[in-house]
N, C-alpha and C positions, 0 to 999 in steps of 0.2 A: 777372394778374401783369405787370409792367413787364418790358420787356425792354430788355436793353443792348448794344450794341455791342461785341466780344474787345476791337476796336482803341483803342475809349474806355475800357474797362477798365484798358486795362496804359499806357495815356497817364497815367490819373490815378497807375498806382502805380509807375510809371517803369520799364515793364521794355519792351524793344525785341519790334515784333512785326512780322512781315512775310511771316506767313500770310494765307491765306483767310480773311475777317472772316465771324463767326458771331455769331447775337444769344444771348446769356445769358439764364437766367432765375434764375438762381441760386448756391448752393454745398451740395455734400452731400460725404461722404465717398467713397473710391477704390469703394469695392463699391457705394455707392448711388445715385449720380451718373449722369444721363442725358446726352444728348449737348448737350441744354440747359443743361448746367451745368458750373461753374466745382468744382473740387477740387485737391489739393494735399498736396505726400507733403514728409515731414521727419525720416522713423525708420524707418532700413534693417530692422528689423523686420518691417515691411508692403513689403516687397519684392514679395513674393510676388502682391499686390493691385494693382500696376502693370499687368502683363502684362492683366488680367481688367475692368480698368475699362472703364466707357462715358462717361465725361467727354467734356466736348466740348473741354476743355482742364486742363491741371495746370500748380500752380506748384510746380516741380521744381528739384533741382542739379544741373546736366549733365552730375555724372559717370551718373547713373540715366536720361536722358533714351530710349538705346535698349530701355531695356525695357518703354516704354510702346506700345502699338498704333498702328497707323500712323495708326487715324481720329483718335485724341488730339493736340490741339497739347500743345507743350511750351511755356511761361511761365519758359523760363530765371534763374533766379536765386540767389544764393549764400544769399539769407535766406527761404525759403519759406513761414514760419511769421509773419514780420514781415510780407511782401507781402502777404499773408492781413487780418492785422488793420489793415492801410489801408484 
């Protein structure tokens, strides 16, 4: 499987990053997602599934940012679900 760069990721979908760069290998859900992978929360509903992920990153709205685990980056951004389908 091809892997990507966090930094070349959020280059192409324009969100600012200025964590620790990790290579990607993908995208799965908040529960199924390894630290290889990119996932992304957009319905306060699945609250509860931030705290529990293993993402190695999410694209998030910052008001939910501190409820994600510390080893999670955060992919800041107001449109989660848009950034997603770029």
């Amino acid at each position: 499987m091809k892997k990507y760069k966090l930094s070349s990721i959020c280059k192409e979908i324009d969100i600012s990053f200025n964590e620790k760069d990790i290579e990607i290998e993908g995208l799965h859900t908040l529960d199924e997602a390894s630290s290889s992978q990119i996932s992304f929360f957009n319905d306060k509903r699945y609250k509860n599934k931030l705290s529990n992920t293993k993402a190695g990153a999410v694209l998030i709205e910052e008001q939910y940012v501190s409820l994600l685990p510390n080893t999670t980056i955060a992919l800041i951004t107001d449109e989660p679900y848009l950034k997603l389908a770029l």
